[in-house]
C-alpha positions in Angstrom: 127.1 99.5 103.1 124.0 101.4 103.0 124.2 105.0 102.0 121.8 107.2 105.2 119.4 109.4 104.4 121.6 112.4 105.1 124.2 111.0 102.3 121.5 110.9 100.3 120.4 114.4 100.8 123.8 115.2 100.3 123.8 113.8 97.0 120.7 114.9 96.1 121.8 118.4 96.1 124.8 118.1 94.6 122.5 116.5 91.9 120.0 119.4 91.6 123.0 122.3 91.6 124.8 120.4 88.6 121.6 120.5 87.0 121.9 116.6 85.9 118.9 115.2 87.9 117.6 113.9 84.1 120.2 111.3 84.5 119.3 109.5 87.9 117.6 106.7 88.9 113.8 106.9 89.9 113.6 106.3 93.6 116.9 109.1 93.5 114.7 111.4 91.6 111.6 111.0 93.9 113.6 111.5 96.8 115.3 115.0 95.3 111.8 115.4 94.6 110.8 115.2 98.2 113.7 117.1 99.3 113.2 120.4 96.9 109.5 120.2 97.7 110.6 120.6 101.9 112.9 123.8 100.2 110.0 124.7 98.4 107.9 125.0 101.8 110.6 127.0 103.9 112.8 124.0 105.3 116.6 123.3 105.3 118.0 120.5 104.6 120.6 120.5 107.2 117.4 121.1 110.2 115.8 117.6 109.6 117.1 113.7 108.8 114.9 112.4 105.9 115.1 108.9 107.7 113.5 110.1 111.1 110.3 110.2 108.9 110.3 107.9 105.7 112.4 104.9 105.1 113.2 106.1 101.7 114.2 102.3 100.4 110.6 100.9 101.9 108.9 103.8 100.1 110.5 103.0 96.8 109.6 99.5 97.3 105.7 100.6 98.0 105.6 103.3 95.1 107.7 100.8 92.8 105.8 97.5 93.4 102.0 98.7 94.0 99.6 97.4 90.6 97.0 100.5 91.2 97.6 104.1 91.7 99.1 104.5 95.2 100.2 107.8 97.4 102.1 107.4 100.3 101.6 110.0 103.4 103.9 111.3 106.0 105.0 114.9 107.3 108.3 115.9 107.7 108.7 119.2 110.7 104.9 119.5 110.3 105.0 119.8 106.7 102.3 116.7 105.2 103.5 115.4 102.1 102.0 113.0 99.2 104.3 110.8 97.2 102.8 108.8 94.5 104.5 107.8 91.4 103.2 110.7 89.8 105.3 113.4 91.9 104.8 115.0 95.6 102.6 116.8 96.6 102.0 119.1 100.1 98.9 117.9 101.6 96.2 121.6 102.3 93.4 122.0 103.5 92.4 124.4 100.3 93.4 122.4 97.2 94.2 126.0 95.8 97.2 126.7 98.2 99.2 123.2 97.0 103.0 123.0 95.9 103.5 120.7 93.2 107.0 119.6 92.5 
């Protein structure tokens, strides 16, 4: 059975308040990464489903199997994000304004 999007989010949390996020797989890590990036920028967790916007086990794929450097784009409640295998970014207009994760 596949875990959903909001399980994941669930765990991620858990994750990040035990402090043990060192100990998780990659595409886990990316998607806490995702997730604290969103808290970073104002947004709950419990007022969006991750899955509504990414398919987090297609974007692990992309990020995973791509030869080059690669950046994937989508926005999540009007908040443009950057995933590369480097980290997540928020996409802005002024480079100077930019959360990094």
């Amino acid at each position: 059975m596949r875990s959903s999007a909001r399980d994941i989010q669930s765990a991620s949390k858990l994750i990040i308040a035990c402090g043990c996020a060192d100990a998780i797989p990659n595409a886990l890590s990316q998607l806490v990464e995702i997730i604290e990036t969103l808290e970073a920028c104002g947004l709950e967790d419990d007022t969006y489903q991750l899955h509504d916007y990414v398919d987090p086990d297609a974007l692990e794929q992309v990020i995973a199997s791509a030869d080059e450097t690669i950046t994937v784009q989508f926005t999540v409640e009007g908040i443009p994000l950057d995933v590369s295998p480097e980290g997540v970014d928020v996409i802005v207009e002024d480079e100077s304004d930019a959360v990094t994760e």
